[in-house]
PyMOL commands that place a pseudoatom at each C-alpha (Angstrom):
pseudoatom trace, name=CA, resn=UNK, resi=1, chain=A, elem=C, hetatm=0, pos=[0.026, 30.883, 9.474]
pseudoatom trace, name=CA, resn=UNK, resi=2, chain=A, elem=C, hetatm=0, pos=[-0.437, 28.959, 12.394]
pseudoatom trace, name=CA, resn=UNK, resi=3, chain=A, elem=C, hetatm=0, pos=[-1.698, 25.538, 12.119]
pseudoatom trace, name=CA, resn=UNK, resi=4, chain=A, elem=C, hetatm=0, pos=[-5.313, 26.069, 13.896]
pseudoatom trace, name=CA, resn=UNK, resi=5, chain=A, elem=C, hetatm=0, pos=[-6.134, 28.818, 11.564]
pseudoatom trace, name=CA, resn=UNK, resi=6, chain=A, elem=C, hetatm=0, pos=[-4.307, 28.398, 8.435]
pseudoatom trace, name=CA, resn=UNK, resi=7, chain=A, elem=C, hetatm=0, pos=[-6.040, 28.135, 5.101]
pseudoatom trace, name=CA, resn=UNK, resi=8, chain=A, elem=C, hetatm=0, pos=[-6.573, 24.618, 3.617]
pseudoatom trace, name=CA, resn=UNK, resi=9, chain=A, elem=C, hetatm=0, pos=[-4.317, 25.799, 0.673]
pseudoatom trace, name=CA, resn=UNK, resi=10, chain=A, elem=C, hetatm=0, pos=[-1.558, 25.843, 3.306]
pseudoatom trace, name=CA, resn=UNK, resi=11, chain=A, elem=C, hetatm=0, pos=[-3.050, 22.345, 5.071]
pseudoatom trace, name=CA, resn=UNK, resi=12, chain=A, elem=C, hetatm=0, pos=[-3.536, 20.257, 2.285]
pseudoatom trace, name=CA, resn=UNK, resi=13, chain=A, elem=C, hetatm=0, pos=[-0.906, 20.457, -0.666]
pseudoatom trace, name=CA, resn=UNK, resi=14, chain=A, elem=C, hetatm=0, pos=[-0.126, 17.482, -2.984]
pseudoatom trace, name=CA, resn=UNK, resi=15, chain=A, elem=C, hetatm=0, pos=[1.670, 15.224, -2.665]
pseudoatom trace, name=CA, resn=UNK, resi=16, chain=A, elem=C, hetatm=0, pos=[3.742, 14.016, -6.157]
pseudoatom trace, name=CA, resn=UNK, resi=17, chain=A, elem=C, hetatm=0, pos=[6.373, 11.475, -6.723]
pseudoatom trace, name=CA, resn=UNK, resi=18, chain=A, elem=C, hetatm=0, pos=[7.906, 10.437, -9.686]
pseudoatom trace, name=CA, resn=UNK, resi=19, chain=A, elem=C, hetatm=0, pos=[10.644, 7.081, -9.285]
pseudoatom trace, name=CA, resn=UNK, resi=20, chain=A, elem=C, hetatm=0, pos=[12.994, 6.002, -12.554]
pseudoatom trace, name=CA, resn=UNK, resi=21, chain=A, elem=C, hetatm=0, pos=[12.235, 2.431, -13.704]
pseudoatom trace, name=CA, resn=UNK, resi=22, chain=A, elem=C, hetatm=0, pos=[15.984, 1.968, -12.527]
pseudoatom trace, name=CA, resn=UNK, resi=23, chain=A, elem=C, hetatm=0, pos=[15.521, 3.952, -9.137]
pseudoatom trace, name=CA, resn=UNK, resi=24, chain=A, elem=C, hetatm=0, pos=[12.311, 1.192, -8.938]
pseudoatom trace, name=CA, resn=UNK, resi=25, chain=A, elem=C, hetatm=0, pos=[14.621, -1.765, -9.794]
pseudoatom trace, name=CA, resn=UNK, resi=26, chain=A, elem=C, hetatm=0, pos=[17.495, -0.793, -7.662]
pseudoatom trace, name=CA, resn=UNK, resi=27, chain=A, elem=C, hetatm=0, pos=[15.402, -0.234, -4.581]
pseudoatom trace, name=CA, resn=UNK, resi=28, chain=A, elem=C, hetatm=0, pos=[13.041, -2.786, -5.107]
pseudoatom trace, name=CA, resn=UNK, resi=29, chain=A, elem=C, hetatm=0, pos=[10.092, -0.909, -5.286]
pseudoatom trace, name=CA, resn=UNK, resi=30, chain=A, elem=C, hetatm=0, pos=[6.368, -2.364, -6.482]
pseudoatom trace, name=CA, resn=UNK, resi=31, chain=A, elem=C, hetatm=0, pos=[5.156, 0.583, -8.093]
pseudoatom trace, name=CA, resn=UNK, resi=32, chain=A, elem=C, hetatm=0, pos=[1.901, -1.550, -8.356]
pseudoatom trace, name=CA, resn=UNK, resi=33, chain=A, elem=C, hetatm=0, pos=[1.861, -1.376, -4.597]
pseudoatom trace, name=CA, resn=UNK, resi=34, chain=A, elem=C, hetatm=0, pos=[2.530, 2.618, -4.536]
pseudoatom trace, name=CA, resn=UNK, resi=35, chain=A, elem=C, hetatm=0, pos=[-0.501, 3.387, -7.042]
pseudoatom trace, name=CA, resn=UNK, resi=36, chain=A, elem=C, hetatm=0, pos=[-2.439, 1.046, -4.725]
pseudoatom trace, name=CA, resn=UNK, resi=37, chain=A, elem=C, hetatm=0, pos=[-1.851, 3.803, -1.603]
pseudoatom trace, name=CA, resn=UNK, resi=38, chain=A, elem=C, hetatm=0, pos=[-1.785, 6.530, -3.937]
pseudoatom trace, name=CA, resn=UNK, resi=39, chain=A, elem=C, hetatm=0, pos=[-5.207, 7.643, -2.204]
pseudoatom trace, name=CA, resn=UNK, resi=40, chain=A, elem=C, hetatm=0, pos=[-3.884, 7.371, 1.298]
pseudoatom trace, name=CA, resn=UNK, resi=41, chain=A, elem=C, hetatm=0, pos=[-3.693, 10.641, 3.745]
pseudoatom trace, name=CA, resn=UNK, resi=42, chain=A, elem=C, hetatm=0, pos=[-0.032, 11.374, 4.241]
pseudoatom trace, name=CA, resn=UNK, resi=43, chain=A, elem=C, hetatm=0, pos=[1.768, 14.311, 5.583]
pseudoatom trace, name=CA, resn=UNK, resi=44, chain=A, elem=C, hetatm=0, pos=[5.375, 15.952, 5.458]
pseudoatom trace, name=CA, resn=UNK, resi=45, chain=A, elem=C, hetatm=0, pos=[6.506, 13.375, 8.363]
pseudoatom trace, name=CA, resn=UNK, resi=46, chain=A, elem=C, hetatm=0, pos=[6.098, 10.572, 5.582]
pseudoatom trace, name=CA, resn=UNK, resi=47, chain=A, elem=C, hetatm=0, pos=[8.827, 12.485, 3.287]
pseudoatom trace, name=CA, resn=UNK, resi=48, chain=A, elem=C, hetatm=0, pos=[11.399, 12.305, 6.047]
pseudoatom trace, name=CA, resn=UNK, resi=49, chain=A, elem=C, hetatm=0, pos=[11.222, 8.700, 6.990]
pseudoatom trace, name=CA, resn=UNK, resi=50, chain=A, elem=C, hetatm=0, pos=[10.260, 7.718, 3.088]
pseudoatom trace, name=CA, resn=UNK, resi=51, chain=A, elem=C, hetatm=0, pos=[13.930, 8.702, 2.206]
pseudoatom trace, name=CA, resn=UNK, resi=52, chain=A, elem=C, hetatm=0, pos=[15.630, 7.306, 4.943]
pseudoatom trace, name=CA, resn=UNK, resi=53, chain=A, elem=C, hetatm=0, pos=[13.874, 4.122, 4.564]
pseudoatom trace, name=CA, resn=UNK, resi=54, chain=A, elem=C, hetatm=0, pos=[14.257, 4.070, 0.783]
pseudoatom trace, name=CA, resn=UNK, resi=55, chain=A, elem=C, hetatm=0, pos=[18.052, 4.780, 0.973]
pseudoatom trace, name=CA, resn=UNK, resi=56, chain=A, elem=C, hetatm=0, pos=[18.812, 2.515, 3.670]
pseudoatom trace, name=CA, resn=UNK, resi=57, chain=A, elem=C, hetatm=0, pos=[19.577, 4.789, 5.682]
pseudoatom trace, name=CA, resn=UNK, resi=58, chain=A, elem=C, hetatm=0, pos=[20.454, 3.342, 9.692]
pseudoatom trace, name=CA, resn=UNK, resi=59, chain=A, elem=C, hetatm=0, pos=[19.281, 5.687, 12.189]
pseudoatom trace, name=CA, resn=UNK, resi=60, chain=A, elem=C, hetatm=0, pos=[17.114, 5.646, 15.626]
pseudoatom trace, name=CA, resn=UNK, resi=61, chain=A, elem=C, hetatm=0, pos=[15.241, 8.848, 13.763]
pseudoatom trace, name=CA, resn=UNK, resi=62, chain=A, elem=C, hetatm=0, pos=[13.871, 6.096, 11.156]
pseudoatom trace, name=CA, resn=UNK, resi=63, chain=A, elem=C, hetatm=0, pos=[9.787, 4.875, 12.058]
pseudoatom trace, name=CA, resn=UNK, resi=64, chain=A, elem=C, hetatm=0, pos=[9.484, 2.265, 9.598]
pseudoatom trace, name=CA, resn=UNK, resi=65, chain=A, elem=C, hetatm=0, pos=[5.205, 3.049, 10.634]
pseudoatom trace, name=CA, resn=UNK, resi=66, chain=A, elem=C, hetatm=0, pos=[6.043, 6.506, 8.663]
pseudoatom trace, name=CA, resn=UNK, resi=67, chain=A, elem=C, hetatm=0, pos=[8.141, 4.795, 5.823]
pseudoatom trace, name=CA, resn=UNK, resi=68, chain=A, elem=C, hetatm=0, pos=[5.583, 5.078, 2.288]
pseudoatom trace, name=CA, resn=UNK, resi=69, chain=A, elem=C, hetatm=0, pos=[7.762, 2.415, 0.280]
pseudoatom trace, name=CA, resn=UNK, resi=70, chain=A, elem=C, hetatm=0, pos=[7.943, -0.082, 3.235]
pseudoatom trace, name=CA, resn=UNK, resi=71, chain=A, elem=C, hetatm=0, pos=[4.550, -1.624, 2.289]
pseudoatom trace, name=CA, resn=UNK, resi=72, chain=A, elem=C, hetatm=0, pos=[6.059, -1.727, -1.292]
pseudoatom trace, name=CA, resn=UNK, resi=73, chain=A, elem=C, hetatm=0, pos=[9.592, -3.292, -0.971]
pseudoatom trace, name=CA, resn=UNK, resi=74, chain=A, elem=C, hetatm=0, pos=[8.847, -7.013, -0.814]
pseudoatom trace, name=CA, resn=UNK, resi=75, chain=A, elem=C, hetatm=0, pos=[12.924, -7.720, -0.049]
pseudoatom trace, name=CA, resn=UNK, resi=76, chain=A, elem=C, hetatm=0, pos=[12.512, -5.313, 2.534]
pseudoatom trace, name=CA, resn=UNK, resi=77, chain=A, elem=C, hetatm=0, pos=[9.623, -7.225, 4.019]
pseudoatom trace, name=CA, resn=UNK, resi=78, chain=A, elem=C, hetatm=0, pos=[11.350, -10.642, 4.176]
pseudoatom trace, name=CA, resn=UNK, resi=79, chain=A, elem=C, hetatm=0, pos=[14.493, -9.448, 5.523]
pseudoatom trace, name=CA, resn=UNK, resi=80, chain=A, elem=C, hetatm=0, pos=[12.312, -7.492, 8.353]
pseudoatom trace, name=CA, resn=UNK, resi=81, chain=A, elem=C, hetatm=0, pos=[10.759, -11.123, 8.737]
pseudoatom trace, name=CA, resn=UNK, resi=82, chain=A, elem=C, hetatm=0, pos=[14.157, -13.137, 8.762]
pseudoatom trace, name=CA, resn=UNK, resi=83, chain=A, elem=C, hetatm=0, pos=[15.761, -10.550, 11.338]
pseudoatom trace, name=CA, resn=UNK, resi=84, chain=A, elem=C, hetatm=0, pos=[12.423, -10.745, 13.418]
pseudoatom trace, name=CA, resn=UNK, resi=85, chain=A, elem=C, hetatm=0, pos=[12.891, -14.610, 13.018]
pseudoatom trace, name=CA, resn=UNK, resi=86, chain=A, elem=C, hetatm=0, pos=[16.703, -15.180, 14.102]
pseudoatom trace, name=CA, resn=UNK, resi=87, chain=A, elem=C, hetatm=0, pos=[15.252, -12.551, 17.266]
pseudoatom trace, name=CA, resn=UNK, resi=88, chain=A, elem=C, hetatm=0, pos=[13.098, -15.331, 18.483]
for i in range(1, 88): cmd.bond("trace and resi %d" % i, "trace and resi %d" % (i + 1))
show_as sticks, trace
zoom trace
């Protein structure tokens, strides 16, 4: 249906993800840190740039804002601040 009058069944569906302890390790993601935004509101547009982030993957489509590990991959972070550092 469309948006405006579309049940809250079709609005507001869960959300689940399960990671491997290896998938974890080899991305370096603080599951700590995930169960910590487990509550926050987050909508399809999070899948998309969750997985490109996640994988690595280079592209102008990628909004790191939109990305739910980014928060949660501390060698992600200080790379981020190292590039953003060598910018200066």
């Amino acid at each position: 249906m469309p948006y405006p009058i579309a049940p809250s069944v079709q609005k507001r569906v869960p959300f689940v993800m399960w990671l491997s302890q290896g998938f974890r390790r080899s991305f370096h993601i603080d599951q700590d840190c995930l169960r910590s935004h487990a509550s926050a509101e987050v909508s399809h547009d999070n899948l998309f740039h969750s997985l490109l982030g996640v994988l690595d993957v280079q592209t102008r489509a990628y909004d790191g804002a939109l990305d739910l590990f980014a928060p949660c991959r501390p060698a992600l972070e200080v790379a981020r601040v190292s590039q953003e550092e060598g910018a200066h």
